[in-house]
C-alpha positions as CSV (number, residue, x, y, z in Angstrom):
1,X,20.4,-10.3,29.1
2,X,20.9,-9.5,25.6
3,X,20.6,-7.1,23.2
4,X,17.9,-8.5,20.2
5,X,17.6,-7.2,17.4
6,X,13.6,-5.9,16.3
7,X,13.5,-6.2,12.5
8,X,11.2,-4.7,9.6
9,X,8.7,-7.5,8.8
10,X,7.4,-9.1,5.9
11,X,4.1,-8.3,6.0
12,X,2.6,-8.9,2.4
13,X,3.8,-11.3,-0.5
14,X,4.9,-8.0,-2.6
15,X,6.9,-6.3,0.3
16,X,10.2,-5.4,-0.1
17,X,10.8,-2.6,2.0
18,X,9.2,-0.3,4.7
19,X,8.6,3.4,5.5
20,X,9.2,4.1,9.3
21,X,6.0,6.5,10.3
22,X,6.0,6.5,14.0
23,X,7.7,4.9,17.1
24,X,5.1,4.1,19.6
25,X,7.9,3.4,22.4
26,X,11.0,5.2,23.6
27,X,14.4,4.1,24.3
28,X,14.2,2.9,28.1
29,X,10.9,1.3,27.8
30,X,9.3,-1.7,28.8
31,X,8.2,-3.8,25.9
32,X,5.8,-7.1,26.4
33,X,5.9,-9.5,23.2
34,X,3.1,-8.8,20.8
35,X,2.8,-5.2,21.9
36,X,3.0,-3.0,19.1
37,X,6.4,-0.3,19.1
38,X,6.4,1.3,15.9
39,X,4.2,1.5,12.7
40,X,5.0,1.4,9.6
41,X,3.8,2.3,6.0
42,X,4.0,-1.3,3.7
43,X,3.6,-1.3,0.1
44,X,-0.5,-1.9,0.7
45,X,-1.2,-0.1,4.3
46,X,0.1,1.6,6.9
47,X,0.7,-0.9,10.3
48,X,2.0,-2.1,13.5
49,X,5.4,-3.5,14.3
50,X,5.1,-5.8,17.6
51,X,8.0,-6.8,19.5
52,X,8.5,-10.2,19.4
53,X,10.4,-10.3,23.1
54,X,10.1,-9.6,26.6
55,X,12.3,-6.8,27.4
56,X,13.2,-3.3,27.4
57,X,14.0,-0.9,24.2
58,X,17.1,-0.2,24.2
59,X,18.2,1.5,21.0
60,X,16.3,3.2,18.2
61,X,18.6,2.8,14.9
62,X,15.5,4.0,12.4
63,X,14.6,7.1,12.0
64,X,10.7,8.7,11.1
65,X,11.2,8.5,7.4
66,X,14.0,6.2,6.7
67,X,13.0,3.4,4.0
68,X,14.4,0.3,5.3
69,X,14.5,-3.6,3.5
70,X,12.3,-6.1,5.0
71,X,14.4,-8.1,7.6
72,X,17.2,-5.4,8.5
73,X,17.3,-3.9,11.9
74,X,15.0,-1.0,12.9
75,X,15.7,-1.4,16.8
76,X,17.1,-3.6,19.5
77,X,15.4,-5.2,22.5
78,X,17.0,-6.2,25.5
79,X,15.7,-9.0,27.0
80,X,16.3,-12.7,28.1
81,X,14.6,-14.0,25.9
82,X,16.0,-16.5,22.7
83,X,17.1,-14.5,19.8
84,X,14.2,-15.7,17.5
85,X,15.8,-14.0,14.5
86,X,19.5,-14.8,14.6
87,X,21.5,-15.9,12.3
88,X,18.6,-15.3,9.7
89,X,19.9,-12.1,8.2
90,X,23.6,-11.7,7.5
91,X,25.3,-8.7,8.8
92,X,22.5,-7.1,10.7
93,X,24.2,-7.4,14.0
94,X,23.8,-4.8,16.9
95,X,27.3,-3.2,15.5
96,X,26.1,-2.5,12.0
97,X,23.3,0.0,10.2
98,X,20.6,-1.1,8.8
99,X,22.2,-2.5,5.7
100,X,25.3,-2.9,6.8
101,X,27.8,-1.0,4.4
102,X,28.9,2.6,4.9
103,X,26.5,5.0,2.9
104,X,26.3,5.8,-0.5
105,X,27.4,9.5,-1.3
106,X,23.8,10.7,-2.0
107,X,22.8,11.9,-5.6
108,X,19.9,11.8,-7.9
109,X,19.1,8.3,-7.8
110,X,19.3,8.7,-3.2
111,X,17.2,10.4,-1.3
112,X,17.8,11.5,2.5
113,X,16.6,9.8,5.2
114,X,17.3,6.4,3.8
115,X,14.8,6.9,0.8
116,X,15.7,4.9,-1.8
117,X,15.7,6.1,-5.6
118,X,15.3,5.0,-9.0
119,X,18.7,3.1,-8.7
120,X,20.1,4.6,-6.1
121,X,21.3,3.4,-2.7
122,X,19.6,3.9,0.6
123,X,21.1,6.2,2.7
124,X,22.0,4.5,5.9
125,X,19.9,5.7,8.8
126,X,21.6,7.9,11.8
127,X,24.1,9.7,9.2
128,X,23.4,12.8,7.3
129,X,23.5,12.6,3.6
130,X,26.3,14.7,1.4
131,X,26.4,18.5,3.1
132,X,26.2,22.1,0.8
133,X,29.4,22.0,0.5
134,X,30.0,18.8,-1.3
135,X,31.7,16.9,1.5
136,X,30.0,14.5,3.6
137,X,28.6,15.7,7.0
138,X,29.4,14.1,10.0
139,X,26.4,14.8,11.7
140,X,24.5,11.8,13.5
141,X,20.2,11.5,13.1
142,X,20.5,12.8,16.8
143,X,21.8,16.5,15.7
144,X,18.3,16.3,13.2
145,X,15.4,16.0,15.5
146,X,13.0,13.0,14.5
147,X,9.3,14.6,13.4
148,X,6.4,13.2,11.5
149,X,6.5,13.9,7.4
150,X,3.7,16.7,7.8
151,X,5.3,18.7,10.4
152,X,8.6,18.5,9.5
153,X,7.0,20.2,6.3
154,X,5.0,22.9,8.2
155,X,7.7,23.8,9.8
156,X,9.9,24.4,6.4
157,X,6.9,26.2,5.0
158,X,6.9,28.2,8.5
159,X,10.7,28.5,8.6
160,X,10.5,27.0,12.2
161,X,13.8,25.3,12.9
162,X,13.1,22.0,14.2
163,X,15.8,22.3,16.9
164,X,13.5,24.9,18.9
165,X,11.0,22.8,19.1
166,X,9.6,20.8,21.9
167,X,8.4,17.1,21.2
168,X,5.7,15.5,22.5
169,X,5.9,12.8,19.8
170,X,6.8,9.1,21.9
171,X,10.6,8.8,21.4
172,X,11.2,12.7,21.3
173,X,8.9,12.6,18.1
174,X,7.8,16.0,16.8
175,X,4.5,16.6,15.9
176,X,1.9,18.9,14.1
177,X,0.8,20.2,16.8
178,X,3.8,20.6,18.7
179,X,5.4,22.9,15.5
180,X,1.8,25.0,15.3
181,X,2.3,25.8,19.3
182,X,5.9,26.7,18.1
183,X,4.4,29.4,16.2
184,X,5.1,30.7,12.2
185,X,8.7,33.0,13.9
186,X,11.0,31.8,12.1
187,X,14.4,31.2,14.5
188,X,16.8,31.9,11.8
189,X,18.0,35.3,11.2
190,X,17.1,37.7,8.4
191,X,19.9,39.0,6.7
192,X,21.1,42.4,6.9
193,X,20.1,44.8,4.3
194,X,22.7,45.3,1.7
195,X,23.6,48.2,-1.4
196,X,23.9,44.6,-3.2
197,X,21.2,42.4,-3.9
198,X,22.0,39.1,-2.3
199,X,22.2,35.9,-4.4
200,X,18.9,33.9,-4.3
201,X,19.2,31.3,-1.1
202,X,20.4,27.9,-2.2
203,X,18.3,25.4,-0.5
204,X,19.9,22.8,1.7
205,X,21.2,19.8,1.1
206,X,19.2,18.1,3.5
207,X,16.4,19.8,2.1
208,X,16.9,19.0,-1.2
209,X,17.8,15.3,-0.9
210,X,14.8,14.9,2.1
211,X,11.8,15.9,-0.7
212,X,11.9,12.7,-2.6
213,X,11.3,11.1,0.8
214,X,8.3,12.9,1.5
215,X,4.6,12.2,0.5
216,X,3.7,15.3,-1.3
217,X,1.0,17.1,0.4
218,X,-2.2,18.6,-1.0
219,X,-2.2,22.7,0.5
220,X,-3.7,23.2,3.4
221,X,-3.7,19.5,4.2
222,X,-2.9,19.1,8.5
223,X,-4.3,15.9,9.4
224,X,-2.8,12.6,9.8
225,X,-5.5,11.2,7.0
226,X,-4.2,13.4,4.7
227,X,-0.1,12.4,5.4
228,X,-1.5,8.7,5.3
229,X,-3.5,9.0,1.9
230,X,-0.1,10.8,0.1
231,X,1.7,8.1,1.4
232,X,-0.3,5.3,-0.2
233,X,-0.5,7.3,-3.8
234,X,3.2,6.9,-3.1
235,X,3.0,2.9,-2.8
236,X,0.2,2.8,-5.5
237,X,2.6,4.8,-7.8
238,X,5.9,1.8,-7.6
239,X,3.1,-0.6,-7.5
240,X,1.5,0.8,-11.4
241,X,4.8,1.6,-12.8
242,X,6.0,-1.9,-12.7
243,X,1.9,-2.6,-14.1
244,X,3.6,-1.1,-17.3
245,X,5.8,-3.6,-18.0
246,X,3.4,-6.3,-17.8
247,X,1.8,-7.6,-21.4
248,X,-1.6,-7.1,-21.0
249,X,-5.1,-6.9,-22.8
250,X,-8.5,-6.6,-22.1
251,X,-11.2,-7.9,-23.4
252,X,-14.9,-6.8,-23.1
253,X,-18.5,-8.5,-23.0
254,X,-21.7,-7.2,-22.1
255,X,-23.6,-9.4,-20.1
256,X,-27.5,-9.7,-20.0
257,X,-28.9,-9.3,-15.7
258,X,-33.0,-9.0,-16.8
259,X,-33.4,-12.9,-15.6
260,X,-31.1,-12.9,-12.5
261,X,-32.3,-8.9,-11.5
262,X,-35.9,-10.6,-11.5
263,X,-35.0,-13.4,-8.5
264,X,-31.9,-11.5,-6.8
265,X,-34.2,-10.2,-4.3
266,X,-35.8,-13.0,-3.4
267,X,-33.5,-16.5,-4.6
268,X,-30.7,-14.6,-3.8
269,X,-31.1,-13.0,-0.3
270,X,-30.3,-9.5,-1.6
271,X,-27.4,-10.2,-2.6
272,X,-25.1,-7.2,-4.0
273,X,-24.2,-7.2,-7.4
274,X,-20.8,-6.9,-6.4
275,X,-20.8,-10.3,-4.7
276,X,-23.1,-12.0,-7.7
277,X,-20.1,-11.1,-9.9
278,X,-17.2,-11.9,-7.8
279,X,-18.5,-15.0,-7.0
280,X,-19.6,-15.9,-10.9
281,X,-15.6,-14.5,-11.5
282,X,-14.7,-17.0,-8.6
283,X,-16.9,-19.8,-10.5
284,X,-15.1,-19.1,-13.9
285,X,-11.7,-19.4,-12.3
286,X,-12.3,-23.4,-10.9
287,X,-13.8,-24.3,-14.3
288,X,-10.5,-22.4,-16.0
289,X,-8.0,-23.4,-13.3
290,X,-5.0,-22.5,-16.7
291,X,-6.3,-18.3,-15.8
292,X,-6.1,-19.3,-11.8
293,X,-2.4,-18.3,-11.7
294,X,0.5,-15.9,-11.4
295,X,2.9,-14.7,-13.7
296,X,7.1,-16.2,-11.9
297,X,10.9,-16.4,-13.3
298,X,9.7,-19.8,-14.1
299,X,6.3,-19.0,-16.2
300,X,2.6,-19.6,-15.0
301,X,2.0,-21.0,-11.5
302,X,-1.2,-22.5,-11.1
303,X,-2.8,-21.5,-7.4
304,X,-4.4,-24.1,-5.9
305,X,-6.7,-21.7,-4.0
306,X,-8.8,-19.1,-5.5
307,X,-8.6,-15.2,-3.7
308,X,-10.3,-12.2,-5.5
309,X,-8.5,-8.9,-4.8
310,X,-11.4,-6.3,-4.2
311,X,-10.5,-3.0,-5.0
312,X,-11.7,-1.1,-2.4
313,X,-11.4,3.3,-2.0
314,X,-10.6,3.9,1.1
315,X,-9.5,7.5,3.0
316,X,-6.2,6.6,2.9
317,X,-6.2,5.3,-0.8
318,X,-6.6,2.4,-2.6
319,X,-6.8,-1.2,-1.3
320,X,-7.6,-4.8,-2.0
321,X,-8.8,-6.7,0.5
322,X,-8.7,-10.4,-0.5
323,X,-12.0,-12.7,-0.6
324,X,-10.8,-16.4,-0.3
325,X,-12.7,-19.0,-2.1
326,X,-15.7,-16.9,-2.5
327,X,-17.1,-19.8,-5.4
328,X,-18.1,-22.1,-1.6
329,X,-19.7,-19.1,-0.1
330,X,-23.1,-18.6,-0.1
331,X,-24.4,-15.7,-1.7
332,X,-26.1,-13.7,1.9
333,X,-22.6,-15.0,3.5
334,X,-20.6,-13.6,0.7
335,X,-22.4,-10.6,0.4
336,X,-22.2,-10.1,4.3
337,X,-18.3,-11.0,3.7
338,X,-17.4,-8.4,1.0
339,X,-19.4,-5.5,3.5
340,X,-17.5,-6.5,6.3
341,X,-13.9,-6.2,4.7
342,X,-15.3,-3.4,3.1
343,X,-15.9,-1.4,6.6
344,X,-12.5,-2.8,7.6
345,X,-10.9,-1.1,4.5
346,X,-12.7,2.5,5.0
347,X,-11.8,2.6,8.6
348,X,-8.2,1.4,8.8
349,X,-8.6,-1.7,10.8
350,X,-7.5,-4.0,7.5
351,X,-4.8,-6.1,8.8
352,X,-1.7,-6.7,6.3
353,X,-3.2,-11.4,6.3
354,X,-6.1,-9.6,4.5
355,X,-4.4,-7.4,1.9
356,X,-2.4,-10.8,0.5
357,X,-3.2,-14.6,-1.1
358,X,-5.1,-12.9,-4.3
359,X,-5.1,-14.8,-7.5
360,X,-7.6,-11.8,-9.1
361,X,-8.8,-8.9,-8.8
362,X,-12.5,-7.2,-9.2
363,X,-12.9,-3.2,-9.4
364,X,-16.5,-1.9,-9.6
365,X,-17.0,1.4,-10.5
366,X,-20.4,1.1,-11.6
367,X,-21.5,2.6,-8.4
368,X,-19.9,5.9,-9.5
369,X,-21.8,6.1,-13.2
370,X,-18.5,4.4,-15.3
371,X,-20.0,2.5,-17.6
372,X,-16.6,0.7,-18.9
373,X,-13.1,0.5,-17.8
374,X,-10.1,-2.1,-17.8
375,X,-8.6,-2.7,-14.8
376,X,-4.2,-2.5,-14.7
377,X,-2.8,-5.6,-13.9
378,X,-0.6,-5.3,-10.7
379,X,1.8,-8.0,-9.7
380,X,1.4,-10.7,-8.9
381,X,-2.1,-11.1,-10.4
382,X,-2.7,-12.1,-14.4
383,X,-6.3,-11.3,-14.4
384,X,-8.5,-8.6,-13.5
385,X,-11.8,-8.0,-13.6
386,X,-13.5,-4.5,-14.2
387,X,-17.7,-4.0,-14.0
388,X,-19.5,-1.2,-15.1
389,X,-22.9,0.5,-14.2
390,X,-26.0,-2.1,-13.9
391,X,-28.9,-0.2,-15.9
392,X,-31.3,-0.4,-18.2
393,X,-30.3,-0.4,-22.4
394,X,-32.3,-0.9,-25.5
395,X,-30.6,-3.7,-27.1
396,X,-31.5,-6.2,-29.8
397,X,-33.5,-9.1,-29.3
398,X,-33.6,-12.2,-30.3
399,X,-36.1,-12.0,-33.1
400,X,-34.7,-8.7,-34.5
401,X,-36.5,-6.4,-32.3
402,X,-35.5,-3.8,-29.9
403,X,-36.1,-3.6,-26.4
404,X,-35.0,-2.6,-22.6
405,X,-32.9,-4.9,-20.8
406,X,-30.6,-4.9,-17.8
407,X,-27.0,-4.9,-18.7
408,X,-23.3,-4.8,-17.4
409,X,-20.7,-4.2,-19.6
410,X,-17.8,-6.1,-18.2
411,X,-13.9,-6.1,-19.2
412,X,-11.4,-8.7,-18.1
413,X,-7.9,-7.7,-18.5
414,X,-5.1,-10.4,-18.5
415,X,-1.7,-11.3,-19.0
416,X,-0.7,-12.1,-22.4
417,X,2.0,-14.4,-20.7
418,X,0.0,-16.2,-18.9
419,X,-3.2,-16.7,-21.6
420,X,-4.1,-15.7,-24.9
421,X,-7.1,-13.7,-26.3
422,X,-9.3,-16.7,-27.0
423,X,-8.9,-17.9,-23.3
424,X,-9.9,-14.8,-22.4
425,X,-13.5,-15.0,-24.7
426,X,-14.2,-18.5,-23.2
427,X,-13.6,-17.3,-19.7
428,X,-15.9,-14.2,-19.8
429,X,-18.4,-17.0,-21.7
430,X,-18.8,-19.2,-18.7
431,X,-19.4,-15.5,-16.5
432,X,-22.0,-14.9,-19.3
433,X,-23.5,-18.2,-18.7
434,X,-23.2,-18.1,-14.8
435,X,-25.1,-14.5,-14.4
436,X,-28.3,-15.7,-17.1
437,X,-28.6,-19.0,-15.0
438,X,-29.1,-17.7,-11.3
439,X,-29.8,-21.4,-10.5
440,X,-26.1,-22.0,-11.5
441,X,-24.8,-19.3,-9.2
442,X,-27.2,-21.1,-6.0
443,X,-26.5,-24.6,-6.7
444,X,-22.8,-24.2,-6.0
C-alpha cells in the first residue's frame, strides 16, 4: 500500500490554477477510480475531480477556498495501485504543501486561504495567514472549520462563529443550511458598557485577508447558483483583463439576408440564424486558413482544425462551448448541434473537452435587440465574431432607390498581431458572399 498523491487537473488549454469548492469524500473513505471526490471551480466552469486509483482517502491537504496550481497536490490516496503521477511534478511529495515552500507572509498582493493576488504568493493551504498582531499564527486549517464561500459569509454577516457549528457538509464541510439552523446569536460576547466609548473593532486578519478570496455576493443571494455565478464573473474578470493587453480592432459590415431569409425555411431545414452564420464564419476561416490561428511566444500558429467558441449565457455566467469543424456539418445537424451544447451550457452538464480546441469565437446578441457590438478578444483566440439583430431596414438599392431589406450588421474583431485591417475586409467579404449565395452555404 501507498500513499498517492490526487492532483489538481488540467482541465482546459488556459488553466493555470484551481478554486477548491467542495470535497465530495471524507478522509477514511473508499474511493473507486473515476469516481468523482471533489469539485472544483476552473477558469471556464465549475467540475469534478475523479480519483484516478483504487483506494481509500487518506489525507485532505486543500482546503474549501484555497487556489491551488494545476498539478500540485490537493489530497492523497492510498491504494495499491501504480503511482500514475510520480515523478511528474517536482516537490509535491506526501511530505510537502501544495507548492512546496513555506508560506509567504501575507500582504496586499496574498490573499487567505491560498488565494493568490496581483503578484503575490499563494498562501500555502493548512496554515493561517499573518495574525492581528503582526506575527504569524501557528494555527493549522483544522483550528478554522472548512465551510462553503456562502456560508462562511452568512455566518460573518450573522456573527455566528464557525466553531459552534455543526457540519453536515462531506468531510466536516459547513454549509448554508447548517449555519441558518445555527441561528443569527452571535457566540461572541458583547462588550461591557463603558464611561469611554470603545475604539471601533478592527476586523481580523483572517477576515481581512479571506475577502479577496471570496466571490462577492449579490444581497440576499443563498443559493448555490448564485455562489457559482459570482464565481465565474471572478474567472471572466482574469480572463478580460489580460483581453486588454491584446492589440485588437474590429471591423464592421452589414450583410444583406432578403435572398437566404426567402429559402431558410425550406433549402435550409430551419436552420437558426445562429448556425447559418457560424458555419459561413467556419467557411471563411478554410478559405483564409492565415486568420485560422492563435496568437504564441513564437507569433501566429496556424490550427489545423477549425472550432468556433459560442458564447453562450448561462446561470452561472458566461461560457463557450466549442463547435468543431462546423464548415462539414450540415446545416439541420449543425443547428441541432449548437441547441444541444446550448442546453448543456444552461444546465451545467458542459464538460471541461467542450469548453476547449476554439480557434473563434461567435456572440449573438441579436436575440436581445443589440443591433451592433465587437466582441473582446480572449486568449487564445485572434478573431471574434459579433452579430446583431436580423430585421428589416430601408436601405439603398442598386438603382438609387430605397427600400426594405433584411439585414445583420456584423463586426469581426481581430488581432492586429496576427492580421491586419485589410485581411479583415476580405474575410468579412467572403461571409458577405457566403450568406447572399444560400447554395454556397448547402453545397459544402
Amino acid at each position: 500500500m501507498a500513499e498517492l498523491s490526487l492532483t489538481m487537473p488540467k482541465m482546459s488549454m488556459t488553466m493555470e490554477e484551481g478554486t477548491m469548492v467542495a470535497w465530495l469524500k471524507s478522509v477514511g473513505d473508499p474511493v473507486k477510480s473515476g469516481e468523482p471526490v471533489a469539485e472544483v471551480a476552473t477558469d471556464k466552469v465549475d467540475m469534478e475531480v475523479e480519483s484516478p486509483y483504487d483506494g481509500v482517502l487518506s489525507r485532505i491537504v486543500a482546503d474549501i477556498d484555497d487556489v491551488i496550481k494545476v498539478g500540485e497536490p490537493i489530497g492523497y490516496i492510498t491504494s495499491d495501485s501504480d503511482d500514475l503521477l510520480g515523478g511528474l511534478f517536482d516537490g509535491a511529495d506526501s511530505g510537502q504543501t501544495p507548492g512546496g515552500q513555506a508560506p509567504a507572509a501575507a500582504g496586499p498582493g496574498a490573499a487567505g486561504g491560498g488565494a493568490v493576488g496581483d503578484g503575490g504568493a499563494a498562501s500555502t493551504p493548512g496554515q493561517d495567514p499573518v495574525g492581528g498582531d503582526g506575527s504569524t499564527a501557528s494555527s493549522t486549517a483544522s483550528d478554522w472549520p472548512a465551510a462553503v464561500p456562502l456560508a462562511r459569509s452568512i455566518a460573518s454577516d450573522r456573527g455566528v462563529e464557525l466553531s459552534s457549528v455543526a457540519p453536515t457538509g462531506p468531510g466536516g464541510i459547513i454549509r448554508v443550511q447548517d449555519v441558518e439552523s445555527a441561528g443569527a446569536v452571535p457566540s461572541r460576547a458583547e462588550p461591557a458598557a463603558s464611561a469611554q466609548p470603545s475604539a471601533p473593532s478592527q476586523p481580523s486578519a483572517r477576515s481581512q485577508q479571506s475577502a479577496p478570496s471570496r466571490a462577492p455576493k449579490a444581497a440576499g443571494a443563498t443559493d448555490p447558483v448564485a455562489a457559482r455565478r459570482a464565481r465565474t464573473r471572478l474567472l471572466v474578470a482574469r480572463t478580460m483583463t489580460v483581453s486588454a493587453s491584446i492589440p485588437q480592432f474590429t471591423a464592421y459590415r452589414q450583410f444583406d439576408l432578403s435572398v437566404l431569409a426567402g429559402v431558410r425555411k425550406s433549402g435550409l431545414g430551419g436552420a437558426s440564424w445562429t448556425a447559418i452564420l457560424v458555419k459561413a464564419q467556419a467557411i471563411a476561416l478554410s478559405r483564409h486558413p492565415e486568420l485560422n490561428a492563435v496568437w504564441t511566444e513564437d507569433g501566429p500558429e496556424r490550427m489545423e482544425e477549425i472550432g468556433i467558441a459560442l458564447a453562450v449565457d448561462s446561470p452561472s455566467g458566461l461560457l463557450a462551448p466549442v463547435i468543431r469543424n462546423p464548415q462539414s456539418e450540415t446545416l439541420p445537424n449543425l443547428s441541432a448541434g449548437i441547441a444541444q451544447l446550448v442546453d448543456s451550457a444552461l444546465s451545467g452538464s458542459i464538460t471541461a473537452g467542450q469548453l476547449s480546441g476554439g480557434t473563434s469565437v461567435f456572440s449573438n446578441l441579436g436575440g436581445m435587440g443589440v443591433d451592433h457590438f465587437n466582441a473582446l478578444l480572449t486568449p487564445p483566440h485572434a478573431t471574434a465574431l459579433s452579430a446583431g439583430s436580423v430585421a428589416q431596414r430601408v436601405v439603398a438599392t442598386a438603382d438609387g432607390a430605397f427600400g426594405p431589406r433584411l439585414t445583420c450588421t456584423v463586426g469581426l474583431t481581430m488581432d492586429h498581431r496576427v492580421a491586419d485591417g485589410a485581411d479583415a475586409a476580405r474575410y468579412l467579404q467572403t461571409i458577405s458572399d457566403l450568406v447572399a449565395s444560400p447554395d454556397s452555404i448547402l453545397a459544402v
